[in-house]
N, C-alpha and C positions, 0 to 999 in steps of 0.2 A: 370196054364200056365202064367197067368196072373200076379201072383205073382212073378214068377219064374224071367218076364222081368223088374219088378220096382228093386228088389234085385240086378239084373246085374247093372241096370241103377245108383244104390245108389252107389257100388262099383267103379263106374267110371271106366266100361269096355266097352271092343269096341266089337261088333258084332264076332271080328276073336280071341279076347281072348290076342290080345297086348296092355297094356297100353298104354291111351292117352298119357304118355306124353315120350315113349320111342323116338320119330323124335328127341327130344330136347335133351335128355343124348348124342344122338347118338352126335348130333351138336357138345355138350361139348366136346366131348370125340378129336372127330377130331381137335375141337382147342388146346385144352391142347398139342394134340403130335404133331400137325404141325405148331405151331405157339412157337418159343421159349418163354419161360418164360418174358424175359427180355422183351419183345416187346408188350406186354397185354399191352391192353389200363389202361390208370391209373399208371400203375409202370413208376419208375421215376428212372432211375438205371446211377449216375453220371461214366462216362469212369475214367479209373484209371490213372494214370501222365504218363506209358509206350505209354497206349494207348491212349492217349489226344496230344503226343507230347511232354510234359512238360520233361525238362532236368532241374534237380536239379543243384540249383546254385554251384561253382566249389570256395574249401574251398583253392585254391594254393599254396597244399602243395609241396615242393620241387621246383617253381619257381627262379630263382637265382634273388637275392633280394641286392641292394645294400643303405647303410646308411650314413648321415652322422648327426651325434649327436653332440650338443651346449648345455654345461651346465653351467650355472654361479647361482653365491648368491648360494649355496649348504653349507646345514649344515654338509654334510660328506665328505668333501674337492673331492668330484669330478667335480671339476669345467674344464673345456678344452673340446675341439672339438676332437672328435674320428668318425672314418670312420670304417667301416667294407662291405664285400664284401660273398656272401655264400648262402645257401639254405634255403629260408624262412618256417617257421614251416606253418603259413598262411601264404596268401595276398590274400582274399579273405572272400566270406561268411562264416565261420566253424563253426555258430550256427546254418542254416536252420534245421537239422536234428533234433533238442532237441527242437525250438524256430515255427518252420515253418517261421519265418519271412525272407521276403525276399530282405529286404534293410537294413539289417546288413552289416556289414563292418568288418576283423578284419587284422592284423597287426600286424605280430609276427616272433620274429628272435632268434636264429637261429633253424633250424632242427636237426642239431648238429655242433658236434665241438664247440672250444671254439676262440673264438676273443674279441677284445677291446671293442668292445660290444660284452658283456654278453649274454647279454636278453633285448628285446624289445617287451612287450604286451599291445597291444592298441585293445581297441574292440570300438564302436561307436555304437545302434540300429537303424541307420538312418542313412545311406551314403553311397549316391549311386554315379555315373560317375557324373560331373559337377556342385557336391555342395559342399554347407561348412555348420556345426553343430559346434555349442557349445558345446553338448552333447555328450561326451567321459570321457573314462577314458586309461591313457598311465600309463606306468611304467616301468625303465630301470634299469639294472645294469651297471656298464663300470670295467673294469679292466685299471686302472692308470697307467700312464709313470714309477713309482716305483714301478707297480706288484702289487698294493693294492687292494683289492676287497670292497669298503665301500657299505655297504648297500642302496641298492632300491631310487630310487627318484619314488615318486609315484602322481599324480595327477587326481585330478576324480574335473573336473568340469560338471558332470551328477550328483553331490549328491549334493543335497540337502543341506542349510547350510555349505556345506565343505569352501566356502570362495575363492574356486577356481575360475580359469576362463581359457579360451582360445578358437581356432579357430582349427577345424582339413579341410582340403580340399582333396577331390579326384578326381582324373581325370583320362581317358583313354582314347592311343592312340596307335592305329596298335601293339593289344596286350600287350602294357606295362602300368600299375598301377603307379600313382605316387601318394604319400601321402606328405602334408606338415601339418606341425602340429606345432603350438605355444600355450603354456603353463606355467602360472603361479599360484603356491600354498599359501594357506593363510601366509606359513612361506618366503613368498621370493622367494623362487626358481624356476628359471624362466628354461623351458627346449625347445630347439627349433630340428624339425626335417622335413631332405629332406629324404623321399626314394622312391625307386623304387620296383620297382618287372616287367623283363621280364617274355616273353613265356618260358614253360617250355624246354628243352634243347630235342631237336630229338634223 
């Protein structure tokens, strides 16, 4: 008999024949289904952008966007002031999505259709409501008083060595973006730009 109780005792059994440490699994068991997952001590579970509030910056596309473009010293005879009026491709962030960054800038005309400006693409990774960078790069096409399409004026005073330079600004006010941007390239060609971008049309 004696035997019989050191053997229970070594097995780490209880007088009624339920392990000691069933109280404990039982514990588990209740926390694991009453207690969601996410909420255990220790998990660190960040909320997702829906659920945080977070609205991803707004890339404005079809904005009605208006230009007006100054080119002089151009080695492909597009020198003159051109205006255009129409649906911006941006004005707005359009890299968050690829970049995450959230004080991108970009600058792009037109959505479609075709006008005396071409094309206008300016990206900046820094510029936001109330400042001015150095660090851009613009590049336009124009279609000329004689119908001529010369090629691209392009400027990147963000690269390194290119020998560029200039000032891009942005501002906003009761919905409307305004960009102004001056720019000059190692060969001379100096490009000067006012635009806008209103609220998108109701």
């Amino acid at each position: 008999m004696a035997a019989l109780l050191v053997a229970v005792a070594a097995c780490g059994g209880t007088t009624d024949g339920e392990p000691e440490d069933s109280q404990a699994v039982a514990t588990d068991q209740a926390v694991a289904t009453d207690t969601p997952a996410e909420s255990l001590p220790g998990d660190s579970v960040e909320p997702s952008p829906t659920e945080s509030g977070f609205v991803a910056p707004d890339d404005g596309h079809g904005r009605p966007m208006t230009i007006k473009l100054t080119l002089t010293n151009t080695l492909t005879e597009s020198d003159g002031v051109y205006t255009a009026t129409g649906p911006a491709r941006f004005c707005g962030n359009a890299v968050y999505n690829m970049t995450g960054n959230l004080r991108a800038f970009n600058f792009e005309f037109p959505a479609d259709g075709q006008y005396d400006i071409n094309d206008v693409s300016f990206g900046a990774g820094d510029l936001v409501d109330g400042t001015t960078t150095g660090l851009f790069t613009i590049g336009v096409n124009v279609i000329t008083g004689a119908g001529g399409q010369p090629p691209a004026t392009v400027i990147h005073p963000d690269q390194v060595g290119s020998g560029d330079s200039g000032s891009a600004t942005r501002t906003e006010s009761e919905g409307t973006t305004s960009l102004v941007v001056h720019a000059v390239n190692s060969a001379g060609e100096t490009l000067d730009l006012q635009g806008t971008c209103g609220p998108r049309p109701n």
